[in-house]
C-alpha positions as CSV (number, residue, x, y, z in Angstrom):
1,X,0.0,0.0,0.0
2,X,1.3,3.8,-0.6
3,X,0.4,7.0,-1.9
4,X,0.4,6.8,-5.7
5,X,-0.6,3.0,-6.0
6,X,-3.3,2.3,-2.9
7,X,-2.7,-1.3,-3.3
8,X,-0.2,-3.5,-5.6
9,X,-0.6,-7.3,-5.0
10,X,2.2,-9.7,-5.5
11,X,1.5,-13.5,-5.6
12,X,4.3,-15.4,-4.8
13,X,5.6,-18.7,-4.1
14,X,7.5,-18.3,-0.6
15,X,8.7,-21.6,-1.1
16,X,10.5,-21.4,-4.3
17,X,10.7,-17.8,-3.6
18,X,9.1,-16.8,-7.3
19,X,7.1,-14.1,-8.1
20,X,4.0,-16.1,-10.0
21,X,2.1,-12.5,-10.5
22,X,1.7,-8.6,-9.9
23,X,-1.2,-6.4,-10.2
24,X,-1.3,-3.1,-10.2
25,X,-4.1,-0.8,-8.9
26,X,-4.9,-0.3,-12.8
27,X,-5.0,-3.8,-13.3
28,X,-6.7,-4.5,-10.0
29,X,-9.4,-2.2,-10.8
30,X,-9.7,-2.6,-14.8
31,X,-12.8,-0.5,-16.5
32,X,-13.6,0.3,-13.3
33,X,-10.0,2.5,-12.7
34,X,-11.6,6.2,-13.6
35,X,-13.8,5.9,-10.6
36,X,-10.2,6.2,-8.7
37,X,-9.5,8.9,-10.5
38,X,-13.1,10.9,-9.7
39,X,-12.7,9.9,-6.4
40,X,-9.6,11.6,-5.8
41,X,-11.0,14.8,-7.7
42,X,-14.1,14.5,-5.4
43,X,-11.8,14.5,-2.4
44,X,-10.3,17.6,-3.0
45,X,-13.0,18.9,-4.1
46,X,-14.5,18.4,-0.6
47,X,-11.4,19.3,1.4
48,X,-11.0,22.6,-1.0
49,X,-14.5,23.8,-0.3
50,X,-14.2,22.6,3.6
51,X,-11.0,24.6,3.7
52,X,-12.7,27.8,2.5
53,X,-15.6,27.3,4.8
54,X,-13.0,27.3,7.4
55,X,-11.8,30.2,6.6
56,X,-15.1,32.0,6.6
57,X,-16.1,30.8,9.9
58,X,-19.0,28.9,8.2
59,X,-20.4,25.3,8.4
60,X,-18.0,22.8,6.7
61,X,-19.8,19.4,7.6
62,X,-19.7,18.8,3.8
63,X,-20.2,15.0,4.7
64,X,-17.9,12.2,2.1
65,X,-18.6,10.6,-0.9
66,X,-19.4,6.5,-0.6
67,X,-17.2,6.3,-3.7
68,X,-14.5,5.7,-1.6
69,X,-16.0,2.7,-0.2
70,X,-17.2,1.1,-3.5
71,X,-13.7,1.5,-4.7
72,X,-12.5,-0.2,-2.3
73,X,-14.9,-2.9,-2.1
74,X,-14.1,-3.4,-5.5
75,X,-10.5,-3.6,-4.8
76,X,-11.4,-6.1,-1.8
77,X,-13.2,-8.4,-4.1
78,X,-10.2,-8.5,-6.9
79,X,-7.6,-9.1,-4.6
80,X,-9.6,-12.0,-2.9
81,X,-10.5,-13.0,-6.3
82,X,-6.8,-13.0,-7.2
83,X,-5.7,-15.2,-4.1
84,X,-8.8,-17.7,-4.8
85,X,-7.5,-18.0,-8.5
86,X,-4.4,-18.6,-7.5
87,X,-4.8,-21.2,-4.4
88,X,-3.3,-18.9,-1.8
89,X,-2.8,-20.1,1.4
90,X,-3.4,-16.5,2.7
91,X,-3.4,-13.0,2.0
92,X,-0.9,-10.7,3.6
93,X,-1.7,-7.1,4.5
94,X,0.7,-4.1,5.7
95,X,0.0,-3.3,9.6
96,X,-1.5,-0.5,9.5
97,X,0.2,1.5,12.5
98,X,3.2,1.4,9.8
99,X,1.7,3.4,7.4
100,X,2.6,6.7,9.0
101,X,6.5,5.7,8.0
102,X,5.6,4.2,4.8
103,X,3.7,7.1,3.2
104,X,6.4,9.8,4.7
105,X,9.1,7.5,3.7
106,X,7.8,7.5,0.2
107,X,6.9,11.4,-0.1
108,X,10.5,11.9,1.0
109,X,11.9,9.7,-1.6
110,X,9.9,11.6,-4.6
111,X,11.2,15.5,-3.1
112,X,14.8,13.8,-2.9
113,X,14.3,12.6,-6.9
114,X,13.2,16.5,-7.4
115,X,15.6,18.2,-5.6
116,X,18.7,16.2,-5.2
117,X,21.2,17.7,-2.9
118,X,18.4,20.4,-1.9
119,X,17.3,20.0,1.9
120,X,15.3,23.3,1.9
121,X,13.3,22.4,-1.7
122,X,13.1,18.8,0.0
123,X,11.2,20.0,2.7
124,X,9.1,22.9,0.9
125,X,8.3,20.4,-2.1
126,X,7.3,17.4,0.7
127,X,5.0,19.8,2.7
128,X,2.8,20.9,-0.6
129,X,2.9,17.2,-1.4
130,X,1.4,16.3,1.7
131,X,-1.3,19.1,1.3
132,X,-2.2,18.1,-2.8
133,X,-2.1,14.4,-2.3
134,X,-5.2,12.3,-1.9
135,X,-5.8,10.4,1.1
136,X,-6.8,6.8,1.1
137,X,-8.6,5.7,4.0
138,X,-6.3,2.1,4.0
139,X,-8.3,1.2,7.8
140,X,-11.2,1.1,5.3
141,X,-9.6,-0.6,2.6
142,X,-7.9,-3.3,5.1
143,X,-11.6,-3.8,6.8
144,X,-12.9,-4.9,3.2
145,X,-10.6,-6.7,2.2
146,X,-10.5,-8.9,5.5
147,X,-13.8,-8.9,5.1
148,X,-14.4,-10.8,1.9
149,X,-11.1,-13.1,2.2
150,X,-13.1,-14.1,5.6
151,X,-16.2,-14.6,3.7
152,X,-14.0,-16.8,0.8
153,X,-12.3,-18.7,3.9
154,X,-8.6,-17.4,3.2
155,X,-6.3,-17.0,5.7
156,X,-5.3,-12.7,6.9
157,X,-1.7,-12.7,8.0
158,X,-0.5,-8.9,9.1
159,X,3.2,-7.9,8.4
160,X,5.6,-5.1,8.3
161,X,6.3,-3.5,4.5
162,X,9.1,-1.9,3.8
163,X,9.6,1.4,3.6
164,X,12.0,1.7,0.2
165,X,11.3,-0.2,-3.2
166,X,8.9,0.2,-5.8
167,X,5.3,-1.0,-5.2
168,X,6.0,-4.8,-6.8
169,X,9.1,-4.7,-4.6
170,X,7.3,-4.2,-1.2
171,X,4.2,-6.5,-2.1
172,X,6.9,-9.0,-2.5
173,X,8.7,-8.8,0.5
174,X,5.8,-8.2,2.8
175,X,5.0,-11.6,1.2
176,X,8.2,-13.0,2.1
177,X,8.3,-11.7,5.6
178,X,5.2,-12.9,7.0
179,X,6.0,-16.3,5.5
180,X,9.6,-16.2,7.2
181,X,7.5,-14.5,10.5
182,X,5.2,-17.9,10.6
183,X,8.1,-20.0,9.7
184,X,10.1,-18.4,13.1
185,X,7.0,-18.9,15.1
186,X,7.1,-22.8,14.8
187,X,9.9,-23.3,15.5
């Protein structure tokens, strides 16, 4: 899970320790992926309009969209759909008390790419990034997914992602690390 991509889901073989899939949130979501993108319009929609309420002293209980949720109840029931297709024994999901450090992790990385060897653009470029970018409610996202892997009878392991690599790159080690994590514990 992070910023740009919500979700990327690797399947893999711990085992043999091969990669037998990735899907991306484009893939994930298919003719379905615009409603991403109008739900991230609608969001700042919303927080633009609460914002000048704000500053008016007026009411700015502007309420939230359910697009949100039906996104991710559609990304819930691809991902489950995934794991189903491909036998998995269970699906592995980010604790979520680590997204904090994932998501500044990864803003951090993007206003080192723009401003190499510039602390002060770093930091300027970081904070209007935190302001413009959308954000995902993963608790939600998390809840639907366990939700519908319960219903299918799969198996929800929690594990720590890392904090640098591309999306593909952390699906697969969160992957790997909870395997390793349940191997450790029975021993």
């Amino acid at each position: 899970m992070g910023l740009e991509k919500p979700a990327t889901v690797a399947v893999v073989d711990a085992i043999a320790n091969k990669i037998l899939a990735y899907r991306s949130i484009r893939q994930l979501l298919g003719d379905n992926y615009e409603l991403l993108n109008r739900q991230r319009r609608q969001q700042r929609s919303l927080s633009h309009e609460r914002h000048k309420a704000q500053k008016h002293s007026s009411d700015n209980q502007f309420g939230t969209s359910e697009l949100g949720q039906y996104v991710d109840r559609l990304l819930a029931k691809e991902i489950v759909a995934i794991a189903q297709t491909y036998k998995a024994g269970s699906i592995v999901l980010p604790k979520l008390g680590d997204m904090r450090e994932i998501l500044q992790s990864e803003i951090q990385a993007i206003a080192e790419q723009k401003f190499p060897g510039y602390v002060e653009g770093q930091q300027k470029y970081a904070k209007q990034y935190r302001v413009n970018v959308h954000k995902w409610s993963y608790g939600r996202l998390i809840q639907s997914i366990q939700s519908k892997a319960t219903q299918a009878g799969i198996v929800i392991e929690e594990g720590k992602q890392p904090v640098r690599g591309s999306p593909h790159e952390q699906a697969k080690e969160l992957a790997l690390s909870a395997y390793h994590d349940r191997l450790a514990r029975r021993s």
